[in-house]
N, C-alpha and C positions, 0 to 999 in steps of 0.2 A: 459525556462520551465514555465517562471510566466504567460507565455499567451498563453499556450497549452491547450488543452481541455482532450487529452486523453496522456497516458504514455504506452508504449507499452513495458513491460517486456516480450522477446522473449528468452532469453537465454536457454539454455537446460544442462547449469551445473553450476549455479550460486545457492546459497542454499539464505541465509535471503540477501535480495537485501534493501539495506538501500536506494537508488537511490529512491526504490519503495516508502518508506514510505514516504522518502521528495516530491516526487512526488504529495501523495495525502493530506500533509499537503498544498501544492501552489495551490491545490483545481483540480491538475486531477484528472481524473477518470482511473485507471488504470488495464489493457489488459495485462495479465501473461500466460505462456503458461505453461498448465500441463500436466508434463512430469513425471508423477509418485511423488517420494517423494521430494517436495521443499520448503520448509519455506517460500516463496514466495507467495503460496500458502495457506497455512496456516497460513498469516497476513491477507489477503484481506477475507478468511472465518470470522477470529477474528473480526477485522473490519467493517466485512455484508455492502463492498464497495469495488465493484471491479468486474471483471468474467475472471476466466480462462477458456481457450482454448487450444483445440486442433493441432490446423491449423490455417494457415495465413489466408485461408479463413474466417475461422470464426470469427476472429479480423476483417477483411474489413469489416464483415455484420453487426458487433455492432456498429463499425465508422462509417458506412455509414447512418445507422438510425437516429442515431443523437440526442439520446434520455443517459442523461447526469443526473443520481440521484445529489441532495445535496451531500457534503462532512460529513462526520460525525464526527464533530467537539469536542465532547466530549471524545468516545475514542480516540481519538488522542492527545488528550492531556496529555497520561499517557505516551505517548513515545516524549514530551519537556522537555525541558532542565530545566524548573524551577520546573518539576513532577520527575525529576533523583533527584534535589538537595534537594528536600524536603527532596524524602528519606532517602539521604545520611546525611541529617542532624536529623532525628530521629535516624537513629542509633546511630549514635555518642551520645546523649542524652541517650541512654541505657548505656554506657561504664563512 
């Protein structure tokens, strides 16, 4: 995955695809297929990195361009492992 350029989330019954997010923290740009309601979907909106599709066609025509945004390095960082433990460790500071 560390030397892919793009991720290609095709499933048509998978809901929050965690694959997906590791995918765009190794710096893909990641290709989701939507298929109505997917959580998948509505990471890469949250994100503003990524585009769903329709059809395989339309995956081929964004890979073939070849035109690859930055990664968006700051939201991303609320879904690592030391932005999970912060929290968990404010809480605990409430109790």
């Amino acid at each position: 995955m560390a030397q892919s350029v793009y991720y290609l989330h095709l499933s048509t019954a998978e809901g929050f695809s965690i694959s997906t997010l590791e995918a765009i923290a190794l710096g893909m740009y990641p290709i989701v297929l939507a298929n109505g309601y997917d959580a998948t979907v509505e990471l890469i909106k949250s994100l503003e990195y990524g585009t769903a599709v329709s059809s395989l066609r339309e995956a081929a025509e964004i890979i073939e361009s070849g035109e690859v945004p930055e990664p968006p390095i700051a939201p991303l960082f609320r879904y690592h492992i030391k932005s999970a433990v912060d929290q968990y460790e404010e809480i605990l500071k409430e109790f």
